[in-house]
C-alpha positions in Angstrom: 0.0 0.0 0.0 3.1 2.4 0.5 4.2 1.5 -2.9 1.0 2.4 -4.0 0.9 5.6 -2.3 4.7 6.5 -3.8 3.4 5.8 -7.4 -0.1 8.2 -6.4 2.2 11.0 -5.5 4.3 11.1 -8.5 1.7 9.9 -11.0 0.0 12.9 -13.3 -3.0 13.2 -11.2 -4.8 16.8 -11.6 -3.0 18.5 -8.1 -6.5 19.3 -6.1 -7.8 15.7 -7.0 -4.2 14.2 -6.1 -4.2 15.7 -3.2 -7.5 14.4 -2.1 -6.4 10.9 -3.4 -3.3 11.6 -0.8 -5.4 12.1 2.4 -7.6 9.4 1.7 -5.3 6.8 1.2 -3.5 7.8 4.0 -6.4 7.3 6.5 -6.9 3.8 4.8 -3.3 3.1 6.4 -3.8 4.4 9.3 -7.2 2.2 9.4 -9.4 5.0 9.1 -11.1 4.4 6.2 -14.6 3.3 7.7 -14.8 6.7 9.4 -14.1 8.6 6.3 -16.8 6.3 4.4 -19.3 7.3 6.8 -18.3 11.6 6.8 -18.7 11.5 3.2 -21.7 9.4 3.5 -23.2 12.1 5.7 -21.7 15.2 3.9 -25.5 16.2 2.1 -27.0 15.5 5.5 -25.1 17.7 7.6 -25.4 20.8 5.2 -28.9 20.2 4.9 -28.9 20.4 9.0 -26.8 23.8 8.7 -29.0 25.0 6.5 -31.5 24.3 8.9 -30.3 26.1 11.6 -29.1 28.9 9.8 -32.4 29.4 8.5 -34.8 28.6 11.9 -32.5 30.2 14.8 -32.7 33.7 13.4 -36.3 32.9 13.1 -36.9 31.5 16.3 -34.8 34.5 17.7 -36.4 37.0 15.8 -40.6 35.2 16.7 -39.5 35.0 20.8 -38.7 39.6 20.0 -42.3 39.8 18.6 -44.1 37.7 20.9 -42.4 39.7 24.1 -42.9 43.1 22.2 -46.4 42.3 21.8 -47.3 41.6 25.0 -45.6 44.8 26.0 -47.8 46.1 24.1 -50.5 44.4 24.6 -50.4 44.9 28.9 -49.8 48.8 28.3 -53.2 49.3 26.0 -54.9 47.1 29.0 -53.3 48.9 31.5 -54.3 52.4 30.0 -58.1 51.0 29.3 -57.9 49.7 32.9 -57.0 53.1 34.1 -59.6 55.1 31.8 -62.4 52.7 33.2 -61.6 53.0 36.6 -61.0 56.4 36.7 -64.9 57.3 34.9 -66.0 55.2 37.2 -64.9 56.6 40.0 -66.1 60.1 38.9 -69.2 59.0 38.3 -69.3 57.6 41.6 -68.2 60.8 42.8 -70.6 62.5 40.9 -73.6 60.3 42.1 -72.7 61.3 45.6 -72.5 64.8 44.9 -75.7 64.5 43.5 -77.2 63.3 47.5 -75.0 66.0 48.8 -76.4 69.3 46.9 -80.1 67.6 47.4 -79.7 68.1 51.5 -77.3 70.9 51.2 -80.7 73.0 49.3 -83.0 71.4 51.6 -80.9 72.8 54.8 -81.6 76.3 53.6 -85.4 76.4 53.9 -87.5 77.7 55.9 -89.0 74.4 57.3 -86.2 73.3 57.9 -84.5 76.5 59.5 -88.1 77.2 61.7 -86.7 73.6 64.3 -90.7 73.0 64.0 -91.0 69.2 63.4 -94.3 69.2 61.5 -92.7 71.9 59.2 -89.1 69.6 59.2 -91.2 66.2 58.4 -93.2 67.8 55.8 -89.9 69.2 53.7 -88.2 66.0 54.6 -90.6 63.2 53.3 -91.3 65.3 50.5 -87.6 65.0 49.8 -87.6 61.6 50.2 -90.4 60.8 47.6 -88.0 62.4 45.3 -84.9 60.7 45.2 -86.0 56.8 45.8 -82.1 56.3 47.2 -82.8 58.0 50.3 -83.7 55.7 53.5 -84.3 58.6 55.9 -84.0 62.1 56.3 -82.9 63.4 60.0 -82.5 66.4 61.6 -80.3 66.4 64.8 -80.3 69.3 67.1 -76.6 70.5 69.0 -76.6 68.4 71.5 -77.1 65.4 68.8 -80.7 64.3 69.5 -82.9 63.6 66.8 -85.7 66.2 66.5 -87.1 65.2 62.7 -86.9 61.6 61.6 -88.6 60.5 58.1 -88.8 56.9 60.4 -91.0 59.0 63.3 -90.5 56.8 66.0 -87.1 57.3 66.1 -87.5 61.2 67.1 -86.1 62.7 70.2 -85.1 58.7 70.8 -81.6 58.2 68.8 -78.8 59.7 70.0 -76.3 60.7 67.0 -73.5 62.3 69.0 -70.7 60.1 68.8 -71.3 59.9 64.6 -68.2 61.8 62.8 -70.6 62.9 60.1 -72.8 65.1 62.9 -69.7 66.7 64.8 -68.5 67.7 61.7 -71.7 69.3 60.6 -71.4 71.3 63.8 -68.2 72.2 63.1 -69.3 73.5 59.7 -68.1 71.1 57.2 -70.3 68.9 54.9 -69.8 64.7 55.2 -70.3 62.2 53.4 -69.6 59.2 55.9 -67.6 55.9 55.7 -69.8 52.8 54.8 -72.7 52.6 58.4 -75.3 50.1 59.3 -78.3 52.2 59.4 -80.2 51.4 63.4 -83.4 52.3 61.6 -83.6 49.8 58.5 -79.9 47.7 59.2 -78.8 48.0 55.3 -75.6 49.3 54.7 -75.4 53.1 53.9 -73.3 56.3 53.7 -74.4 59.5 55.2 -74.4 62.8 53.2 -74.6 65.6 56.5 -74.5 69.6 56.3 -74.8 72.2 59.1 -78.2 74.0 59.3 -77.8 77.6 60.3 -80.6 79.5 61.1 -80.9 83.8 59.6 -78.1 84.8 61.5 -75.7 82.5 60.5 -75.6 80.1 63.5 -75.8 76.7 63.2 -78.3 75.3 65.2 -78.3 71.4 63.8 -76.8 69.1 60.8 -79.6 67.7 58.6 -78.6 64.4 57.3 -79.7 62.0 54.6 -79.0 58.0 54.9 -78.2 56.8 51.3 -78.6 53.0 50.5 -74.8 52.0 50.0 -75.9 49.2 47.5 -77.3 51.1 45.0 -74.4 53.1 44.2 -73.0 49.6 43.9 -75.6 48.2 42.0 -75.5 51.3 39.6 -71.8 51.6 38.7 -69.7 47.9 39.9 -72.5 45.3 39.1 -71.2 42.9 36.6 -74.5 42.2 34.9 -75.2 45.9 34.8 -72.0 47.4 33.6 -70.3 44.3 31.1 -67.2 43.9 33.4 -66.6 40.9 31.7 -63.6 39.4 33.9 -62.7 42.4 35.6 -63.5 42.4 40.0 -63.9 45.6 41.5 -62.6 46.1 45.2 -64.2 49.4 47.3 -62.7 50.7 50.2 -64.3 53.6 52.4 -62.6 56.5 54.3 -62.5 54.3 57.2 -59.9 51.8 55.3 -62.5 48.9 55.5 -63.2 46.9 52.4 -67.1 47.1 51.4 -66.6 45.1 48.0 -64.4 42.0 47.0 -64.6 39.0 45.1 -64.1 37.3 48.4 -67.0 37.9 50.8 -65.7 37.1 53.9 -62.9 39.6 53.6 -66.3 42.3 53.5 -66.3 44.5 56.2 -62.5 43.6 57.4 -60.1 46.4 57.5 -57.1 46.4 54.8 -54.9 45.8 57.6 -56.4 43.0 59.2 -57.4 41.4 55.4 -54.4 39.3 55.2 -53.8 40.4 51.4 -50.7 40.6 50.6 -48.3 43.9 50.9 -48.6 44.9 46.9 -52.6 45.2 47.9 -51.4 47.7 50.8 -49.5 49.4 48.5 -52.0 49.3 45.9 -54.8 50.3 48.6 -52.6 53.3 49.6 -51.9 54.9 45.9 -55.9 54.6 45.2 -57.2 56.8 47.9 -55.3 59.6 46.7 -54.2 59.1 42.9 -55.1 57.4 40.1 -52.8 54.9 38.4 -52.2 51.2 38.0 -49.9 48.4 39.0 -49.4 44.3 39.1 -50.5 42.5 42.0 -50.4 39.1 42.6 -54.0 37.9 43.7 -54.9 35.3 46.9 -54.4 32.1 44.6 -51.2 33.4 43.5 -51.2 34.8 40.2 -50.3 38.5 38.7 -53.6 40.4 38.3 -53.5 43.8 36.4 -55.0 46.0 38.7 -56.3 49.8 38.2 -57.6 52.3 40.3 -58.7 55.8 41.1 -60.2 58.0 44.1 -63.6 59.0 44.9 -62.8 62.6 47.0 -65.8 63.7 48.5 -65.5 60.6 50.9 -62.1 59.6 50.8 -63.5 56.4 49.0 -61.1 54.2 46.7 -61.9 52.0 43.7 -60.1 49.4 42.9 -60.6 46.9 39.4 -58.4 43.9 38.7 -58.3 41.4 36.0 -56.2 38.3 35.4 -52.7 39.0 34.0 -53.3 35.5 32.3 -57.0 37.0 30.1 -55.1 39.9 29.4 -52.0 37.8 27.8 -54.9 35.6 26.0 -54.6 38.0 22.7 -51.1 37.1 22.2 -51.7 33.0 21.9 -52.8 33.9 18.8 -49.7 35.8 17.8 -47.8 32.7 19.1 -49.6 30.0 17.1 -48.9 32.5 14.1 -45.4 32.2 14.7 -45.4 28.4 15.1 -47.1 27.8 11.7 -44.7 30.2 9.7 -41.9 28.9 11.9 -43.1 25.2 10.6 -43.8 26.3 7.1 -40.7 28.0 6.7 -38.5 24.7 7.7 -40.3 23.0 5.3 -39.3 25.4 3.0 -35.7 25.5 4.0 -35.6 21.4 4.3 -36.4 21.5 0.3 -34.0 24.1 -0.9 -31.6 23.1 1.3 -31.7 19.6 0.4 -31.4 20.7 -3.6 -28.2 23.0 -2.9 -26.9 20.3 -0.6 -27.0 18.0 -3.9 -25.3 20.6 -6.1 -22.8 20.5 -3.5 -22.1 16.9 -2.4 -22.5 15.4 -5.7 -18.8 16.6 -6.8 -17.6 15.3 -3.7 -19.3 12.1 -4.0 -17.5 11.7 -7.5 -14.2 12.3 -5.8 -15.1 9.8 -2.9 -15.5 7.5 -5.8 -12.4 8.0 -7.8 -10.4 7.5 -4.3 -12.3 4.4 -3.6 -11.5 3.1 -7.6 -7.9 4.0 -6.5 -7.9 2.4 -2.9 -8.9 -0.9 -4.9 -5.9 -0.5 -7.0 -7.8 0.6 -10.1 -5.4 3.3 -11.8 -8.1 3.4 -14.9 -8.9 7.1 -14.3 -5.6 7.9 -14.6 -5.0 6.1 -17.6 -7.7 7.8 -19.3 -6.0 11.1 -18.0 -3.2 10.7 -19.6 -5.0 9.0 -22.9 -7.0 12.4 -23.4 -3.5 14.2 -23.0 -1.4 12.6 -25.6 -4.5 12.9 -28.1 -4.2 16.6 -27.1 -0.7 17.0 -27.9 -0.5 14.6 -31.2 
């Protein structure tokens, strides 16, 4: 075989086929012509595999950028909706209250209720209370907090109203509209709207007050069926930091504090009473919720509303089975013209493989013909 090699080397072999004829015949010495079968063997299949990955990793790269800038994207539209929603609803909530408060505020400055006659009170008082169907009672409490005009009349000169926030503040001069209250007379949940009452000269000389039924500001703007919130829970705190609205009902009527939610929620609870914005939270089961929320001044109220981080996401499955499907059709793609330019390419090297395996078997034909075509040349 080294005699063979010797007469190779000097033989009139084209130099890059030579050389190739060289190498080869030196791994068969060195008894590594099995392994050499098998690279050539696997030559088209391994460029097809380049191909491959040339092709699909700056794909894959470039689908993984989309999908993440999407749902960039995609959370800051919610999170800006989120905040738009909460935010009107909150000033309509604000609004509504307003409403109850200029009602009382007018009905203070008449005369019936200015004369501290209680036939003259009741008679402006239940006429107010026909009117706005919200109302549960209508009270007038005189300085030393006993109730002289009650739209419930058994109740006059018999509650005591002193120790309420709402009626010290009246006599201080300040209009209230109270934290979330059990009402004695009915036992529903309300909030009070109370102003001073001052009589010609300017002195006040009681606070009337109006008991509005807490639910149907509820029912009006956070009821689901009501208001299409779709998947979205709203969460109501009152001035006195006690939640009055969550998707879990036992936490109703719990202070924040003594809730158990987690400190994002405190945070979140914090930020609401006094601005508007938004922020993630991670929810009692564990997952991120989206949550938005915005103030309700004239109580010192705050409204919360949080969604699933996982519905809000949902949009972008869609981008991601988009991006599997071209990712799959392109590979196919790449498979077939890789697999024709892989051909182009081996088949020239398979012809070489060939002429070194005619020559490893002692066939010198090729050359012979070499050298046949040459002398015709030259005669």
């Amino acid at each position: 075989m080294i005699k063979f090699v010797e007469k190779v080397r000097k033989s009139h072999i084209n130099p890059p086929i030579k050389l190739l004829l060289l190498i080869q015949l030196r791994m068969l010495l060195n008894g590594e012509g099995e392994t050499m079968n098998f690279i050539k063997s696997s030559i088209k299949r391994k460029l097809m595999v380049s191909f491959l990955f040339v092709g699909l990793i700056p794909m894959g790269i470039a689908g993984y950028f989309i999908y993440q800038l999407s749902s960039d994207e995609i959370v800051a539209q919610d999170k800006a909706s989120m905040e738009d929603i909460a935010q009107s609803t909150a000033d309509g909530m604000d609004q509504w209250l307003e409403r109850r408060m200029s009602e009382i505020q007018l009905a203070s400055q008449s005369e019936n209720i200015k004369s501290e006659e209680t036939d003259s009170q009741l008679e402006l008082m239940n006429y107010v209370i026909e009117q706005e169907d919200t109302f549960e009672t209508v009270v007038f409490t005189d300085p030393e907090g006993i109730v002289r005009a009650h739209t419930t009349e058994e109740n006059i000169d018999e509650l005591d109203l002193s120790e309420r926030e709402y009626f010290q503040n009246g006599m201080a001069g300040e209009d209230t509209i109270s934290e979330v209250l059990v009402s004695k007379s009915t036992g529903n949940r309300i909030v009070v709207a109370a102003t001073p009452v001052e009589d010609n000269s300017g002195e006040i000389i009681g606070v009337l007050s109006a008991s509005v039924n807490f639910e149907a500001l509820l029912a009006q703007y956070l009821d689901s069926e009501n208001n299409n919130l779709g998947n979205v829970e709203p969460v109501f705190i009152d001035g006195e930091d006690t939640l009055q609205l969550h998707e879990n009902e036992d936490l109703v009527g719990t202070k924040v504090r003594e809730s158990g939610l987690s400190e994002e929620w405190m945070t979140a609870f914090e930020q609401g009473k006094d601005q508007e914005g938004s922020m993630t939270v991670k929810a009692e089961n564990g997952k991120e919720t989206l949550t938005a929320f915005a103030p309700i001044p004239i109580a010192g109220y705050g409204l919360y509303l949080t969604t699933p981080m996982d519905t809000v996401l949902s949009v972008t499955d869609h981008i991601q089975l988009y991006t599997v499907l071209i990712t799959i059709i392109a590979a196919v793609i790449i498979v077939t013209v890789a697999a024709i330019i892989a051909g182009k390419i081996s088949n020239p090297i398979r012809a070489v493989t060939d002429k070194v395996k005619q020559v490893a078997e002692g066939d010198l034909s090729g050359e012979r013909q070499t050298r046949r075509r040459k002398m015709r040349s030259v005669s």
